[in-house]
C-alpha positions in Angstrom: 8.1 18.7 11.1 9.3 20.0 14.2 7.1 22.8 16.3 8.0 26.2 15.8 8.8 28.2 19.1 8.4 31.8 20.0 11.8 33.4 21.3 10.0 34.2 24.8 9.0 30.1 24.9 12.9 29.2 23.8 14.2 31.7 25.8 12.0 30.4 29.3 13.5 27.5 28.1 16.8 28.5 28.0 16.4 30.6 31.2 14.9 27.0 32.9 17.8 25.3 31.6 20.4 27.3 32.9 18.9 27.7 36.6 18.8 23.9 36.8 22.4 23.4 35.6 23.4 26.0 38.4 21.3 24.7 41.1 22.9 20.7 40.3 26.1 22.6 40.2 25.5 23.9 43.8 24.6 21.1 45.2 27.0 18.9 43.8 30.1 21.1 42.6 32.9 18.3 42.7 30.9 15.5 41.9 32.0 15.1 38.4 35.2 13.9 39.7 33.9 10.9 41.1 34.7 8.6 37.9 32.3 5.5 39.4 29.1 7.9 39.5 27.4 7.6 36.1 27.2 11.3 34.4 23.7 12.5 35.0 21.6 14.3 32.2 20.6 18.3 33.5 18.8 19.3 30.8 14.9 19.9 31.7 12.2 17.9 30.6 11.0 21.7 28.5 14.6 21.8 27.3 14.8 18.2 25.9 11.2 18.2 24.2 12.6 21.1 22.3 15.4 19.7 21.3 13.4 16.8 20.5 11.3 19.1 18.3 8.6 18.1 20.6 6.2 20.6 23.2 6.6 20.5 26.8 3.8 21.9 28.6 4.6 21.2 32.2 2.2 18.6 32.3 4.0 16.4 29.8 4.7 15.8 26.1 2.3 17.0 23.8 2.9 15.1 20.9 0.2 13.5 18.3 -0.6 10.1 18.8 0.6 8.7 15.1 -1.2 5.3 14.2 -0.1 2.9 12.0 -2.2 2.8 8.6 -4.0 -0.8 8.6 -3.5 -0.7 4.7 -0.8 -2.7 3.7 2.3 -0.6 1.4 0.9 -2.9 -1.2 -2.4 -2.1 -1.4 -2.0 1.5 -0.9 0.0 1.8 -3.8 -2.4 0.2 -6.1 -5.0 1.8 -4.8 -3.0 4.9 -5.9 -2.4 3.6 -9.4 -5.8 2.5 -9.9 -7.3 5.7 -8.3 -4.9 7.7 -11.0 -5.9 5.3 -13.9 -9.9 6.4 -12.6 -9.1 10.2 -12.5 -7.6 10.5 -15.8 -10.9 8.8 -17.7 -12.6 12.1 -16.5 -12.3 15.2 -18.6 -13.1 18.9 -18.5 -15.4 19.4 -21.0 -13.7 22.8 -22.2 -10.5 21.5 -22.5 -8.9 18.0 -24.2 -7.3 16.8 -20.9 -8.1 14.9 -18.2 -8.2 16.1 -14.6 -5.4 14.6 -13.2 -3.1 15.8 -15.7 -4.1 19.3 -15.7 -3.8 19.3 -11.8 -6.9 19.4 -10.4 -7.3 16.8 -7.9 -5.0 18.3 -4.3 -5.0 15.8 -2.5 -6.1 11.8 -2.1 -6.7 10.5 1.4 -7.4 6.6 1.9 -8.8 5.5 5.2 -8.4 2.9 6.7 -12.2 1.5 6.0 -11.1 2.2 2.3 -12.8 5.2 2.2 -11.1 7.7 -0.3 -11.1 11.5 0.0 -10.3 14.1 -2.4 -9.9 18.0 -2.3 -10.0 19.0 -5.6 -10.6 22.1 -7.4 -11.9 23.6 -11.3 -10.2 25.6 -13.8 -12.0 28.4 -13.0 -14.7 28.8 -10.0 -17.2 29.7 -12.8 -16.7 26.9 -14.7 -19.7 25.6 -16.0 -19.8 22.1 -14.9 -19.0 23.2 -11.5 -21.6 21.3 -9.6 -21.2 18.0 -12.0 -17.6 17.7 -11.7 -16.8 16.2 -8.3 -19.9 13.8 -9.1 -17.9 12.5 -12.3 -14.7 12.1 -9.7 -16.6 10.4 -6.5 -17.9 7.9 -9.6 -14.8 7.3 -10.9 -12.9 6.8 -7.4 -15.8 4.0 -6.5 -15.2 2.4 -9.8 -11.7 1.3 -8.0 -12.2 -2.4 -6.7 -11.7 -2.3 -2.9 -13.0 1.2 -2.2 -15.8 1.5 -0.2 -16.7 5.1 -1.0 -15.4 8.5 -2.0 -16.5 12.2 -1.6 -14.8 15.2 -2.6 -14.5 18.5 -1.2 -14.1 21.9 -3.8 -12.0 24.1 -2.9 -10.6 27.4 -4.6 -8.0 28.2 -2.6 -4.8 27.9 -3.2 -6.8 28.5 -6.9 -5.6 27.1 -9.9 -3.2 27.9 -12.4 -1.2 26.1 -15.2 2.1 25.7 -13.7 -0.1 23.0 -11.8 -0.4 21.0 -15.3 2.0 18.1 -15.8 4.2 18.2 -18.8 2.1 15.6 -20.7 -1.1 18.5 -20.2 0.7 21.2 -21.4 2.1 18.7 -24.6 -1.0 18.1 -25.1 -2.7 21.9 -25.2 0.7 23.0 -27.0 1.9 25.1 -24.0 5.4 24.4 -24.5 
């Protein structure tokens, strides 16, 4: 996703763009005649980055060093499957379905070292198994052959609601 810019950074860009195309056009008014002379790009390294979707700061790009995962597409993916096939043997006591159909779990991260980690959240932040829950999930993650650990963070926010279930929850509760 590209950076979002004020209007006073796009327009010091723009401003920094246009006082470089007039000072090369100053200097060197006729020169685009000269067919031989390879056409030379006057766009400043601010206005390019942007253009880019990138940040120029003067000092250089400022873009996030991206590393490649050392998990193969292969494994990743069945990781994921047998993650899922883990998260669905635990169930809310209160209610007939299992966690990952009724949208708890928010998000899944594998490291590299095979570590998992998973934001999740409850039903309700009173709900009574509150503090046993992400136990029953971190158990269920390290049953996973090839995982070296999991942990999980609660969080309430953005909170629950049902339009997070998945059809085969709300089948199952008779939502439909």
């Amino acid at each position: 996703m590209a950076p979002k810019f004020t209007e006073e950074q796009l327009a010091g860009l723009m401003h920094n763009q246009s006082a470089d195309i007039a000072e090369q056009q100053e200097k060197n008014e006729f020169e685009f005649l000269d067919e031989d002379k390879p056409i030379e790009n006057t766009q400043s390294p601010a206005l390019k980055a942007a253009i880019a979707g990138e940040f120029y700061d003067g000092d250089g790009l400022n873009k996030p060093e991206i590393e490649a995962s050392a998990l193969s597409a292969e494994e990743l993916e069945r990781f994921t499957d047998d993650l899922i096939a883990a998260f669905k043997t635990v169930y809310d006591p209160e209610i007939p379905v299992d966690i990952y159909e009724l949208g708890l779990i928010y998000k899944v991260d594998i490291s590299d070292e095979r570590k998992v980690d998973i934001v999740m959240t409850l039903t309700a932040p009173g709900c009574p198994v509150a503090g046993e829950m992400p136990g029953w999930i971190e158990d269920a993650a390290r049953t996973v052959p090839g995982i070296s650990d999991a942990s999980v963070e609660l969080v309430f926010d953005p909170p629950w609601g049902p339009e997070r279930m998945s059809d085969e929850a709300k089948v199952a509760l008779n939502m439909f």
